[in-house]
C-alpha positions in Angstrom: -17.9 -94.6 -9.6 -15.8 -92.6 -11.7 -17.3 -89.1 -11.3 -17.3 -89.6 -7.8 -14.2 -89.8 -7.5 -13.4 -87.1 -9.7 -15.3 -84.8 -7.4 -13.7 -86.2 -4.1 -10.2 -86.0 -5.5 -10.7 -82.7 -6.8 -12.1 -81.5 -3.2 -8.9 -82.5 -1.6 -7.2 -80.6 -3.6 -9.3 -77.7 -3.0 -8.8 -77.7 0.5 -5.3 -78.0 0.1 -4.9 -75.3 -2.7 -7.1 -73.0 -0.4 -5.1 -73.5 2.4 -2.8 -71.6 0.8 -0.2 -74.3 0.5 0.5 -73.2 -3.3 0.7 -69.7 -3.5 3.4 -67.4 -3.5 3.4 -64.9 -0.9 5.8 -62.4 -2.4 4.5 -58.6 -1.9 2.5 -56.3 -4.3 4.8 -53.7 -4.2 8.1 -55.6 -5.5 8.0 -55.0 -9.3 7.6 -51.7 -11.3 4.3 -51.0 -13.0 2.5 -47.9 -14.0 2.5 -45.5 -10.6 -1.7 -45.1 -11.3 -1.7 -48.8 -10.3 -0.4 -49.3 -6.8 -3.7 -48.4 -4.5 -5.0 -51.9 -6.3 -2.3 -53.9 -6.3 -2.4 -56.9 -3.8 0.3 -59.7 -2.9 1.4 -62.0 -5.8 -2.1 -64.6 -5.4 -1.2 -67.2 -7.9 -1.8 -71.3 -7.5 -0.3 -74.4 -8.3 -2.5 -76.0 -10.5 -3.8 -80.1 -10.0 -5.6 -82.3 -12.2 -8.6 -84.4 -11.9 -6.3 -86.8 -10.4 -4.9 -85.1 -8.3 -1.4 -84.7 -9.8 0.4 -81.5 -9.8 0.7 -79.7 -13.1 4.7 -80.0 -12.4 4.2 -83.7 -12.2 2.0 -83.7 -15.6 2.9 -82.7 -19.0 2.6 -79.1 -18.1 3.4 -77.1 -15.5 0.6 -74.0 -14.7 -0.2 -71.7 -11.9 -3.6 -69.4 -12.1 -4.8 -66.6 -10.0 -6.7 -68.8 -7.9 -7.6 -72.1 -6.9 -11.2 -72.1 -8.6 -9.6 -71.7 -11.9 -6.9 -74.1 -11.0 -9.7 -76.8 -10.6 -12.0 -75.7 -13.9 -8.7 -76.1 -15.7 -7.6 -79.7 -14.6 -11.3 -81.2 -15.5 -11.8 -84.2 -17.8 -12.8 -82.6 -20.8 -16.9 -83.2 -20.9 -18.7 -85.8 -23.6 -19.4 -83.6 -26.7 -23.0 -82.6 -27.4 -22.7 -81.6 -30.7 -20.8 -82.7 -33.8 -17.8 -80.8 -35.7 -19.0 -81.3 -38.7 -21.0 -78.6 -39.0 -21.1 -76.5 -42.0 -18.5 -73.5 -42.6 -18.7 -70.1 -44.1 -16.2 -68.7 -46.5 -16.6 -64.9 -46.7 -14.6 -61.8 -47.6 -14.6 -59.0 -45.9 -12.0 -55.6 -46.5 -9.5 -53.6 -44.6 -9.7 -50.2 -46.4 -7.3 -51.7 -49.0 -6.8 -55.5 -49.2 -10.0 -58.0 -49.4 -9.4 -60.5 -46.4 -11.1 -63.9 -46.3 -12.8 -64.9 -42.8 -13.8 -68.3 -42.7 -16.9 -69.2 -39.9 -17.4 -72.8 -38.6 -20.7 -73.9 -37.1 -21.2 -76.8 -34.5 -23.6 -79.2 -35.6 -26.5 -81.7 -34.7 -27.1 -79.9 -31.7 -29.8 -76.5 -30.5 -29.3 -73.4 -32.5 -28.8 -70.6 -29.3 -31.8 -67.9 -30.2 -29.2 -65.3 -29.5 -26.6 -66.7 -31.7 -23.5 -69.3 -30.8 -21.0 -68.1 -28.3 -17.6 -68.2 -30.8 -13.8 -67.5 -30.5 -11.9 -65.7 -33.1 -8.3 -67.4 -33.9 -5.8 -65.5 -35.7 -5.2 -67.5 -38.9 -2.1 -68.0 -41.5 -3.4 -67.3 -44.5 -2.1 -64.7 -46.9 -4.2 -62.5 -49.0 -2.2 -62.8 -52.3 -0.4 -66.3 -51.5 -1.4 -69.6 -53.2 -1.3 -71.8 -50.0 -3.6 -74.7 -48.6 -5.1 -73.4 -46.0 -4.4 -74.7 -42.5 -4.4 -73.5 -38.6 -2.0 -76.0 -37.8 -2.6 -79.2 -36.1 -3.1 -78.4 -32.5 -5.3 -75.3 -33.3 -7.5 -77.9 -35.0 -7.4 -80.3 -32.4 -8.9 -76.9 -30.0 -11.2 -75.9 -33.3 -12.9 -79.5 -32.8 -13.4 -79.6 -29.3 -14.6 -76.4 -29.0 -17.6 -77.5 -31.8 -18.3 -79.9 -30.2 -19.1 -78.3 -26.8 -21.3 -75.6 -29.2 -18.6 -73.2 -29.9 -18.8 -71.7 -33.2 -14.9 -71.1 -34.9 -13.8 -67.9 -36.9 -10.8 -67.7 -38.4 -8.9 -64.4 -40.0 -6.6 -63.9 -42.9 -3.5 -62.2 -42.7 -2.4 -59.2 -45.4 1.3 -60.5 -46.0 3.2 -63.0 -44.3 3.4 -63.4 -40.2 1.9 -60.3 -40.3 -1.0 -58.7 -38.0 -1.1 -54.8 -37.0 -1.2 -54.8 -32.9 2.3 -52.5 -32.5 2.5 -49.0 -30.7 4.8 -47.6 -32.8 7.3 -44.5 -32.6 7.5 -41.8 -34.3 10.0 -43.1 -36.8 8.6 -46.1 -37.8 5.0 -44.3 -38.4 5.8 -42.8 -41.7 5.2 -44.1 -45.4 9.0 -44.6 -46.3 10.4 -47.2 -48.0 13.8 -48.8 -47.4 14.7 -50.9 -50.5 18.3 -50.1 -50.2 21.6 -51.1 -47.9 22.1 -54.5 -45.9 19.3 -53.8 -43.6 16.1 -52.7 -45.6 12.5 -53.7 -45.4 12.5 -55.1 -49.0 12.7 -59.3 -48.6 14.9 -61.1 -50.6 13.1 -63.8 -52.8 10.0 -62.6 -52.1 8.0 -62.8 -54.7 4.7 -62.1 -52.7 3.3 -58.1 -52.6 3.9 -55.9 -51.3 7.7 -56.8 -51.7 9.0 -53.3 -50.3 6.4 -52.1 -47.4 6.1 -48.6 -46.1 7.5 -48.7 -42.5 4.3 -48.4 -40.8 3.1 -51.6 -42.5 7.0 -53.5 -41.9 6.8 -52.7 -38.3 2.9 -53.8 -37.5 1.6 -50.6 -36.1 -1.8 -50.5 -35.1 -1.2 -46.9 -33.3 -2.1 -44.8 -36.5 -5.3 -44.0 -38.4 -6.2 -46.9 -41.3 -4.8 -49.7 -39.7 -5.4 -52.7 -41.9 -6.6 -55.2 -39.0 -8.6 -53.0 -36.7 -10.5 -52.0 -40.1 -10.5 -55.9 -40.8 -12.2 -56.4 -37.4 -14.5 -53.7 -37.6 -15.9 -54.4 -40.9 -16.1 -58.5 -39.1 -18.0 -57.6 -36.0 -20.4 -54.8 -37.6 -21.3 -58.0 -40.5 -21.4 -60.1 -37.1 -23.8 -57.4 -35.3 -26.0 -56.8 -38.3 -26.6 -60.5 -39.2 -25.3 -60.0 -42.3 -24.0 -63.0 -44.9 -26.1 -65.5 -42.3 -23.8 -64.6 -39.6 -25.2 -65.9 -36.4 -23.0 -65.6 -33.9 -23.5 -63.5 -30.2 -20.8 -61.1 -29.9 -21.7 -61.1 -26.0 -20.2 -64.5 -25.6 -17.0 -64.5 -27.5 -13.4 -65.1 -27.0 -9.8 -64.3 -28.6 -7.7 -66.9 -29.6 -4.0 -66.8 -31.0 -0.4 -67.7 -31.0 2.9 -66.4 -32.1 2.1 -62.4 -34.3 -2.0 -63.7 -33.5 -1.1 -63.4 -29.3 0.2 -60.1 -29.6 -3.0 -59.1 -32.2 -4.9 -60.9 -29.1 -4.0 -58.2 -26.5 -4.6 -55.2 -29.3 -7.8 -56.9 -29.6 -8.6 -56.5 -25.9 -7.7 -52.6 -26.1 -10.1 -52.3 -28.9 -13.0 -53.8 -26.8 -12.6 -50.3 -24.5 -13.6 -48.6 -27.7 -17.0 -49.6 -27.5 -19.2 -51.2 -30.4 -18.7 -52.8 -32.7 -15.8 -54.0 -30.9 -16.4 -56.4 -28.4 -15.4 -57.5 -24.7 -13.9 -60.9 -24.8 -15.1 -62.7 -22.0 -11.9 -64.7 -21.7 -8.7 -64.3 -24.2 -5.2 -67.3 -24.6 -2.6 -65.9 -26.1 0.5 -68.5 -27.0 4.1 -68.2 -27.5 3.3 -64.5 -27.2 1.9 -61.6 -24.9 1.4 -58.0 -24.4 0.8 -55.9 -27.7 3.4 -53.7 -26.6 6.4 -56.7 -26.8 9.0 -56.0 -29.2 7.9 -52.2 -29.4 11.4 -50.2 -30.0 12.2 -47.3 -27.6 11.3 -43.5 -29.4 15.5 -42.8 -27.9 18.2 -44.9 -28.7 20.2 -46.6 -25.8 24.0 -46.1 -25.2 24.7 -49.1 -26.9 22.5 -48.7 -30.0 23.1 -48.2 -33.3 22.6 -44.8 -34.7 20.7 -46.0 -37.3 17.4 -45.8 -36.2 15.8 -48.7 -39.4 18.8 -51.0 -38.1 18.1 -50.5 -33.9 14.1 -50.5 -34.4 14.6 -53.6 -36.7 16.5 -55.4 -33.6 13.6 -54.3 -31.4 10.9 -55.4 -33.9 12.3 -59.0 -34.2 15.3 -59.6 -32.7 17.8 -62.0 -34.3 15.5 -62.2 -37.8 16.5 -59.0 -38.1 19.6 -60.8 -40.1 17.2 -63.0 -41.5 16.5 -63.2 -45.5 19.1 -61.5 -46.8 19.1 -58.6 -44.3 21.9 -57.9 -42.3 21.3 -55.4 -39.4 24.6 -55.8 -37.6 26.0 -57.6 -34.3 23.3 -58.0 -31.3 23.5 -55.0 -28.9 22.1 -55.4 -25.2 19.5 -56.8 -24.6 19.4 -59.2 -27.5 22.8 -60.6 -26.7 21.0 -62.3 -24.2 19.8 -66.3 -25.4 16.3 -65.7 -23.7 16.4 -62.4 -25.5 17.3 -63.5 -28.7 14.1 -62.8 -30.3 12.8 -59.7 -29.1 11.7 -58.5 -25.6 8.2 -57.6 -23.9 7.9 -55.3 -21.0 9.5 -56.4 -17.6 12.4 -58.5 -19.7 15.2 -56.4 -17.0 13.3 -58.9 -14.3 15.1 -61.5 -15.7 18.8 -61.1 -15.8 20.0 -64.5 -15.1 21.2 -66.1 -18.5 21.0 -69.4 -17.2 18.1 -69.9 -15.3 15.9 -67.0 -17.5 13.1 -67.7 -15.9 14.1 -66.7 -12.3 12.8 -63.0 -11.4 14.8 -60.7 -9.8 12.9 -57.9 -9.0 16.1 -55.6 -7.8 16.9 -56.1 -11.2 14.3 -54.3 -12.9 15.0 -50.9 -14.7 12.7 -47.9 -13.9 11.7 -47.2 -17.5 11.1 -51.4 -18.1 7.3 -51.4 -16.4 5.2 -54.6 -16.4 2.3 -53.4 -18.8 -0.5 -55.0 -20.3 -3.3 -53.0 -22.4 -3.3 -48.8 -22.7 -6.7 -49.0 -20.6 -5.2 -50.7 -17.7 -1.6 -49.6 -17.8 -3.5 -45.9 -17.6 -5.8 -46.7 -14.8 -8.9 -45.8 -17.0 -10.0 -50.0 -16.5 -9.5 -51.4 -13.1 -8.4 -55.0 -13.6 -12.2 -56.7 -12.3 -13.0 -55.2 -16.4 -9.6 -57.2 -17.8 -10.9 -60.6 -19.0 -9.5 -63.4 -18.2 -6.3 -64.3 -20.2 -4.5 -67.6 -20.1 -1.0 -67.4 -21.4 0.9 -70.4 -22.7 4.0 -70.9 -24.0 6.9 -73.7 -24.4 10.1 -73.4 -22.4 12.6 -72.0 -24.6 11.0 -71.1 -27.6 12.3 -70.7 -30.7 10.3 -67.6 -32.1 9.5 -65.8 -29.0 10.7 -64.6 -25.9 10.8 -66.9 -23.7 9.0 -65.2 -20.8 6.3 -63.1 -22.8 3.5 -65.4 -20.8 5.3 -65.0 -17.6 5.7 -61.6 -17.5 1.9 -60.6 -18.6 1.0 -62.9 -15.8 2.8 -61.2 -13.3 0.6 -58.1 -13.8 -2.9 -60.1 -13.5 -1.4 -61.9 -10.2 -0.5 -58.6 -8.4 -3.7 -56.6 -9.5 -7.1 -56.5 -7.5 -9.8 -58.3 -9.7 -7.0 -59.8 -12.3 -7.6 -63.3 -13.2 -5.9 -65.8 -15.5 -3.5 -68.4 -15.6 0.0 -69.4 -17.0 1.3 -72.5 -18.8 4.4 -74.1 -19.8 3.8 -76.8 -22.1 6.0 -78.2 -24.4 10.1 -77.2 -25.1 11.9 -75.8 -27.6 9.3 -75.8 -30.2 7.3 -72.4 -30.8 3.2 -72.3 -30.7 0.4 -74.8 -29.0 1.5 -78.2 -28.5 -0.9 -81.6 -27.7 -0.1 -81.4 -23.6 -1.6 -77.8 -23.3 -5.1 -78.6 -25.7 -7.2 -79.7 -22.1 -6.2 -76.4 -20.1 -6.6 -74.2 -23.4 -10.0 -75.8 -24.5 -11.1 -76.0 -20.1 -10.5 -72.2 -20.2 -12.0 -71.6 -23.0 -15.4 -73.1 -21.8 -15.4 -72.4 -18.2 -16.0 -68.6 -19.7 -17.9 -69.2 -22.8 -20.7 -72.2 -21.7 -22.1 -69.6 -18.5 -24.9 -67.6 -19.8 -24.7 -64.0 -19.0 -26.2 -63.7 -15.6 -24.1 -66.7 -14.9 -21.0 -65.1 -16.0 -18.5 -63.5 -13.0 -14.9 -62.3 -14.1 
């Protein structure tokens, strides 16, 4: 029948995937990361993924490689006949940030067992504004996810942002942690046509940083998880068995997310994390020096860092593109490790003579200091479209190249879709598969 074939096709692949016929033998010790790493790193282990039919992810719609062949196979799986309904009932509740009220919005599954302990859930990043008249939506293949993941009896919460594309997950310098505002010049952090507050921001709010005392989002998720942890408002979700989700601003808030889990209650530890069209918290963080090359203005320079090409976007105008955004694969912003990648035509190639001493591969403060071995990293999967149009383009790639050289680092790496920017129909299987390989176990099931 059916399912046996399934299982025999996927053990053929198996045995080929474990005999090593898919992984890159490259050694441990050929890109730069933090010095405190190298007695755990380990040769590049990375797989070809194949699905249940036994076609290559290259031969599929996408094309993904994971840390090991296990993963490979819980990714390529038919998704499973739904034991619960998505129409369960939803939650709309406010919560603060020291200073804005921020609407969270908490989606049940339905027609299926109640988990005494509460339902395993993910938290997505969401798009709406405090303080902007807009129909709330998570865009279409975030719903598609949302839906799938209900019906398998995963709970959905959704955040609110504080002003437009905006989440606090940066580790900013010293310049751009200060309270001044720049409403004046060509390159300023006052919007043109903006009518939506706050229309001039302090530079600690323009540039996102999540480095200083008050942040808006890590008071957001406090304020969340201690309402989730103390049953209040009905809550009943178990903050042992969740999972972040988000794309674009909401992968980078992803990774801060992770760092705040080393804090210690109420924040919790994700027992998986996807981040899309996105990566490390610390991409698109500008250098405290300026480069050779830079402008002397340190608004203009930090501006290019921030967000590359928008930094000439409404209205501003913050000058000609200085190395490395001059760069098409750079044209957005960078994350660390983008000097691994020098070729302009084929961006994605790494070349790891290439690489500049101060441009480490990093992930999270608690790894890239040693203080958390990788086997405490969750598992991340990181997907993103070739070429995309609001990101650099190998944000997922270069996070991934940290897990795949790092004893206990697990996770996987997608391409799916091109030239668009976020999640796209051909990677919902892997994204919702990773999802519930990590958040169906029960605890003593659970092995990262």
């Amino acid at each position: 029948d059916n399912m046996a074939l399934q299982q025999a096709t996927l053990l053929v692949s198996w045995c080929l995937l474990s005999a090593g016929l898919s992984t890159n033998p490259a050694p441990a010790n050929d890109l730069l990361m933090p010095s405190c790493q190298k007695t755990r790193m380990r040769p590049r282990s990375s797989t070809q993924c194949f699905d249940v039919h036994g076609r290559s992810s290259s031969q599929a719609a996408t094309e993904t490689e994971c840390t090991d062949a296990e993963l490979c196979q819980s990714l390529g799986l038919d998704t499973p006949r739904p034991r619960c309904s998505s129409d369960g009932p939803e939650q709309n509740l406010t919560t603060t940030d020291g200073t804005n009220n921020r609407f969270f919005y908490v989606r049940y599954p339905e027609s299926c067992s109640k988990p005494a302990e509460g339902w395993p859930f993910v938290v997505f990043f969401g798009w709406d504004q405090m303080g902007t008249v807009q129909e709330r939506t998570i865009g279409g293949e975030m719903e598609q996810v949302r839906k799938q993941l209900l019906e398998h009896g995963i709970a959905f919460l959704e955040t609110s942002m504080y002003w437009n594309d905006s989440y606090d997950y940066s580790d900013c310098n010293s310049y751009q942690l200060n309270n001044h505002i720049l409403s004046e010049g060509t390159c300023r952090s006052c919007f043109e046509n903006v009518t939506s507050n706050p229309r001039c921001q302090p530079l600690k709010n323009w540039f996102l940083c999540a480095n200083e005392e008050g942040s808006w989002d890590t008071q957001m998720l406090r304020n969340i998880f201690e309402d989730i942890s103390n049953q209040r408002h009905g809550l009943h979700l178990n903050v042992h068995a969740m999972a972040y989700i988000g794309w674009s601003v909401g992968a980078q808030m992803t990774s801060r997310s992770i760092q705040l889990g080393t804090q210690g209650w109420p924040f919790p530890i994700p027992r998986c994390a996807v981040m899309i069209s996105g990566g490390s918290y610390h991409c698109y963080s500008c250098p405290e020096q300026a480069g050779a090359s830079e402008p002397a203005d340190h608004f203009q320079r930090c501006n290019w860092w921030f967000q590359g090409s928008q930094a000439n976007s409404f209205g501003n105008k913050c000058g000609q593109a200085f190395p490395p955004f001059d760069a098409k694969h750079n044209q957005y912003g960078v994350c660390p490790g983008y000097t691994l990648y020098p070729n302009r035509s084929a961006w994605w190639q790494l070349e790891a003579t290439a690489q500049s001493a101060d441009d480490l591969l990093l992930t999270e403060a608690a790894w890239d200091s040693c203080e958390k071995s990788f086997d405490e990293h969750p598992p991340v999967l990181l997907v993103q479209p070739r070429e995309d149009t609001d990101a650099y383009w190998n944000a997922a790639q270069s996070y991934y190249e940290v897990l795949a050289r790092q004893e206990g680092g697990v996770g996987c790496r997608m391409f799916a879709g091109s030239q668009t920017h976020g999640p796209v129909p051909e990677g919902n299987l892997h994204t919702t598969n990773f999802l519930l390989k990590y958040l169906t176990k029960s605890s003593t099931e659970l092995v990262i």
